[in-house]
VEXZA-562875 format. One record per residue (C-alpha): y, x, z. Coordinates in steps of 0.5 Angstrom, whole numbers, plus 2048, in hexadecimal, padded with zeros to 3 digits. Layout:
<sites>
YXZ ...
</sites>
This chain:
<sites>
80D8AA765 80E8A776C 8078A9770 8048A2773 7FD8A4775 7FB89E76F 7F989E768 80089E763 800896762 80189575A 806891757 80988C750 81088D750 81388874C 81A88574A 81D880746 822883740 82887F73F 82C88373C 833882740 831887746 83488F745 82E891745 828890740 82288D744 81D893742 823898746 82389374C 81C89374D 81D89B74D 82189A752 81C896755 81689A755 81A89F758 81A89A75E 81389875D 8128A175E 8178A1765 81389C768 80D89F766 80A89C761 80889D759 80A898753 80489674F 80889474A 80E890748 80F889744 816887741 81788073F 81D87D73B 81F87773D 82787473D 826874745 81F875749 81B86F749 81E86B750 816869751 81286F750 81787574D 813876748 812871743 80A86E742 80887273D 80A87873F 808878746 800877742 80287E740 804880746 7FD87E749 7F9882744 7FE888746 7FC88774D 7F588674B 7F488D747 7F889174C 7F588E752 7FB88F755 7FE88C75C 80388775B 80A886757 811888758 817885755 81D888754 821883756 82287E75C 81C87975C 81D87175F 81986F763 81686B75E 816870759 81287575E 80D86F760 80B86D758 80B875756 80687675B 80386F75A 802870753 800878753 7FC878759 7FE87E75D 804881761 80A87F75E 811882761 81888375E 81D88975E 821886764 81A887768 81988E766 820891767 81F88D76E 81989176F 81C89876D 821896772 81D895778 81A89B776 81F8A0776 82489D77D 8238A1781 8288A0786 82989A78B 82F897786 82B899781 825894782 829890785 82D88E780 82688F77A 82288A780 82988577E 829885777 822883776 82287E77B 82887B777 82487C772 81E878774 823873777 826871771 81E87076E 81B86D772 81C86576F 81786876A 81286B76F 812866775 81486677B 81186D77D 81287477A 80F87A77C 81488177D 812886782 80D88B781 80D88977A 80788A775 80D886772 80E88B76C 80B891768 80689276D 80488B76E 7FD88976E 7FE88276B 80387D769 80587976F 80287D774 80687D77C 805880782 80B87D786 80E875783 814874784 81786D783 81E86C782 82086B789 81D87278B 821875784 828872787 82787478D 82587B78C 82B87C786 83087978B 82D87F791 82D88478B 83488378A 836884791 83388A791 83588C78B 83D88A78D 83C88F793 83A89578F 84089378A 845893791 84389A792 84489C78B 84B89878B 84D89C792 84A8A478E 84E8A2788 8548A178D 8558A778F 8538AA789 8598A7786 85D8A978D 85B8AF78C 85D8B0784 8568B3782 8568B077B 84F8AD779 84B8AF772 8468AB770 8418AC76B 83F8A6766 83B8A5760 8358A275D 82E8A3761 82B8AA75F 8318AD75D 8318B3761 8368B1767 8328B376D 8308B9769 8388BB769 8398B976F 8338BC773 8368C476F 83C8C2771 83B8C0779 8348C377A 8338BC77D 82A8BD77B 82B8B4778 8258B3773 8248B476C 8208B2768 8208B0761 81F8A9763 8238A3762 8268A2769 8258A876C 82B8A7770 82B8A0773 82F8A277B 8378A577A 8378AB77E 83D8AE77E 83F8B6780 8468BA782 8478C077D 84C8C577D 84F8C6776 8538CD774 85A8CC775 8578CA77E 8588C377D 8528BE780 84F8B877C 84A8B377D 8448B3777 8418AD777 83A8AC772 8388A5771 8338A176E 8338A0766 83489A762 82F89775D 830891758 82E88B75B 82D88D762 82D887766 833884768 82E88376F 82D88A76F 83588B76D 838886773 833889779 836890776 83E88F776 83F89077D 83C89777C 83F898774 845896776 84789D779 84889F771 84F89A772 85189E778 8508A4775 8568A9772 8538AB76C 84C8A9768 8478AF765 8448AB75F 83D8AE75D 83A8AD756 8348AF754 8378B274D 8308B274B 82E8AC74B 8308A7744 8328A2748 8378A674B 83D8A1749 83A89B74C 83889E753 83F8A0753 841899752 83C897758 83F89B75C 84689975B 84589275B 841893762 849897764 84D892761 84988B766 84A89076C 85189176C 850898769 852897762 85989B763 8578A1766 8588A8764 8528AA761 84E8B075E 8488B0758 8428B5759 83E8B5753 8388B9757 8328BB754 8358BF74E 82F8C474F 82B8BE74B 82B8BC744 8308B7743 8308B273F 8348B2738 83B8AF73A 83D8B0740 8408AB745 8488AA748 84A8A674C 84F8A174B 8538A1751 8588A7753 8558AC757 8588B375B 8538B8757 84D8B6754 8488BC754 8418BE751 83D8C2757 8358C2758 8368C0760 8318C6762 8358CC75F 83B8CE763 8408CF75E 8408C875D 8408C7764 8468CB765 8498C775F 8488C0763 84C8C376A 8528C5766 8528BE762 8528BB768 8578C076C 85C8BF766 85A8B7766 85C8B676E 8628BC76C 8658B6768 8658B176E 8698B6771 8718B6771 8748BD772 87A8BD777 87D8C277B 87F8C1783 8848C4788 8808C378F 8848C5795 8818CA79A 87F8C579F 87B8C279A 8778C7799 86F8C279A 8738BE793 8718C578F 86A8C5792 8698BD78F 86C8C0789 8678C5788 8628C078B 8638BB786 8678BE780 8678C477A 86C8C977D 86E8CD777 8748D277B 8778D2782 87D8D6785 8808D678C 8888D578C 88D8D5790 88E8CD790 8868CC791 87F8CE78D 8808CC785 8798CA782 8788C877B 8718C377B 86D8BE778 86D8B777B 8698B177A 86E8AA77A 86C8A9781 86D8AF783 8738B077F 8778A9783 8748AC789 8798B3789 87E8AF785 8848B178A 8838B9788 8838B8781 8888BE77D 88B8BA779 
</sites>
């Protein structure tokens, strides 16, 4: 739990069960509370209503909004979250109604993620997703919205309570420098990956569910030191790390930041310059928190998060991680093709060597195996093959060195006029 110097504010954690949702009302809310713990705060309680749809007023319908008021009443609790993105109306009637602090899942995954960037694109991108968010919201709070220095979520004092207004014109503005900002960062981001790709060194990025382990393999695999917590969103900044695999060929590791049902399309927007490294990546490293039972709709998630930024088609392979703990009944498969699908505990090394070989063998793959006759006065061209190749055999002859090696496509066209045939 997230040490504020506070005392831990208490919350009714409340959902509408509709019954069309891939998740029970009650698991969502598990999920929620976990959130409720990452920001640092506690569930008092929770309360699920079934209704067709949440009622466009107030969520709730009236009379169980009667019960929610004596649940609020004999926990003492601080306030309500709901599980979904409130209107502004709706959030404005709840909190008329029950009279205490009334926030949504959207406000907290905010919070969460101002709290945990870090880097300069990091809060950049979280302070642009929230303003998005309160410039969408302010027809139903006025003309003025509070934002910096917040209070504005778990940690609040009270339900509308503001350090800085902001109206829509200052909202405009600063979305429009951010953006600025944020595009320069990207145009540096463009010129790295460049030469990356100049370079030939594949990238392999890590994806997955949020807290399914990623940083942990990544941080055995690199020794790069990033965060672990079992926590939601403990990684929210990509860190990337060279990586020397066994056969001497580089690679670019990449950690990336989780997915969650229902994570704000606010949040999924400010992030796609930064989560669209994954479309550039040479493979994908999907991690599964094997156990936890809903494993299978994670795994869904995640590949429907690939599939709208344009990496859908990649190579990928499946590590089911956290063997070591007890796993559910049935066990999840993906239902999609996968280079190797693996069962490892990412803190033993056998599994971690199991992953390096995965991958070796998945970037083999994409290699083509030729053979070359280069001419002794090119001799640098056997430097480059070596460089950005896989050589399996080499031979000086009379009529120029023979080389036998493994070549990427790009590579491959590039040295096309010493191909054996």
């Amino acid at each position: 739990m997230i040490d504020t110097g506070e005392e831990i504010r208490r919350y009714i954690l409340i959902a509408v069960e509709t019954g069309r949702a891939p998740l029970s009302a009650d698991a969502s809310l598990d999920e929620l509370r976990s959130l409720l713990e990452t920001a640092g705060g506690e569930e008092a309680g929770r309360m699920i209503q079934p209704l067709e749809a949440p009622s466009a007023r107030s969520y709730f319908g009236t009379g169980k909004i009667e019960e929610l008021k004596e649940l609020l009443r004999q926990t003492g609790a601080d306030g309500v979250i709901a599980d979904d993105e409130l209107t502004p109306a709706q959030l404005r009637n709840l909190g008329d109604l029950l009279d205490t602090q009334v926030l949504d899942r959207t406000t907290l995954i905010l919070e969460i993620f101002a709290m945990r960037a870090h880097t300069r694109e990091g809060q950049l991108q979280v302070e642009l997703a929230e303003l998005r968010y309160r410039l969408s919201r302010l027809s139903g709070f006025g003309a003025t919205m509070s934002r910096q220095g917040g209070g504005s979520g778990v940690h609040a004092r009270g339900a509308g309570e503001t350090k800085l207004e902001l109206d829509r014109r200052y909202i405009r503005g600063r979305i429009a420098a951010l953006r600025q900002e944020l595009e320069e960062i990207t145009a540096q981001r463009d010129i790295r990956r460049s030469r990356r790709q100049k370079n030939e060194v594949p990238m392999v990025a890590l994806v997955g569910y949020t807290n399914a382990g990623k940083s942990t393999i990544f941080n055995r695999l690199t020794q790069a030191g990033v965060l672990e917590e079992d926590k939601l969103f403990a990684t929210l900044d990509t860190t990337t790390r060279r990586l020397e695999l066994s056969n001497g060929r580089e690679i670019i590791l990449a950690d990336t930041v989780g997915f969650i049902q229902k994570l704000p399309h606010h949040l999924v927007d400010a992030f796609h310059a930064t989560l669209e490294e994954v479309a550039y990546a040479d493979l994908l490293v999907h991690v599964v928190d094997s156990s936890d039972p809903k494993a299978s709709l994670n795994m869904k998630i995640t590949m429907d998060a690939m599939q709208s930024l344009g990496a859908g088609d990649k190579p990928i392979i499946t590590v089911f991680n956290k063997n070591d703990l007890p796993q559910p009944t049935e066990t999840a498969g993906p239902d999609y093709l996968s280079e190797a699908i693996l069962h490892i505990c990412a803190y033993e090394a056998e599994g971690q060597q199991a992953l390096l070989t995965a991958v070796e063998t998945a970037l083999d793959k994409q290699m083509h195996p030729s053979e070359m006759l280069i001419p002794y006065d090119k001799g640098s061209i056997i430097n480059l093959l070596h460089e950005n190749g896989s050589v399996i055999e080499e031979e000086y002859r009379e009529d120029g060195i023979y080389i036998k090696v493994q070549l990427s496509s790009t590579d491959l066209g590039r040295y096309q006029a010493y191909l054996l045939k």
